[in-house]
C-alpha positions, 0 to 999 in steps of 0.5 A: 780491612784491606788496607796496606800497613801503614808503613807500605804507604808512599808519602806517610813519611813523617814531615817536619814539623816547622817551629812556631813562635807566638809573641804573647807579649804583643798578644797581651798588648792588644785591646780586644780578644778579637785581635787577638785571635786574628793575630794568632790564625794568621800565624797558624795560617799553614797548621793543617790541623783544626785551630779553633781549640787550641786557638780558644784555649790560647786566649783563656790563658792570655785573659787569666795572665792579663789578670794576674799583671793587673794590680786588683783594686781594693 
């Protein structure tokens, strides 16, 4: 390959990476997953990066902790 290094591209400067807060608490509040994942695309609206895995994974763990503070009937 005749590419420069990396470190001879112009603009391949790391850029800050903003913080991101996700409320889960108003994220288990909600009555339908749907929500849930339009609440969470808004937030990620700026990621350049695919959010599909991280936004499905997010909720799996939303549903496995709305189950855990669900007292279970016997």
């Amino acid at each position: 390959c005749s590419c420069p290094p990396l470190t001879q591209l112009p603009d391949c400067q790391e850029k800050e990476i903003p913080e991101l807060e996700i409320d889960v608490d108003e994220l288990l509040d909600m009555e339908s997953e749907d929500a849930q994942a339009a609440r969470v695309e808004e937030l990620l609206v700026d990621c350049y990066k695919p959010t599909e895995a991280f936004i499905s994974d997010l909720l799996d763990k939303i549903q496995g902790m709305q189950k855990l503070s669900t007292p279970q009937k016997k």
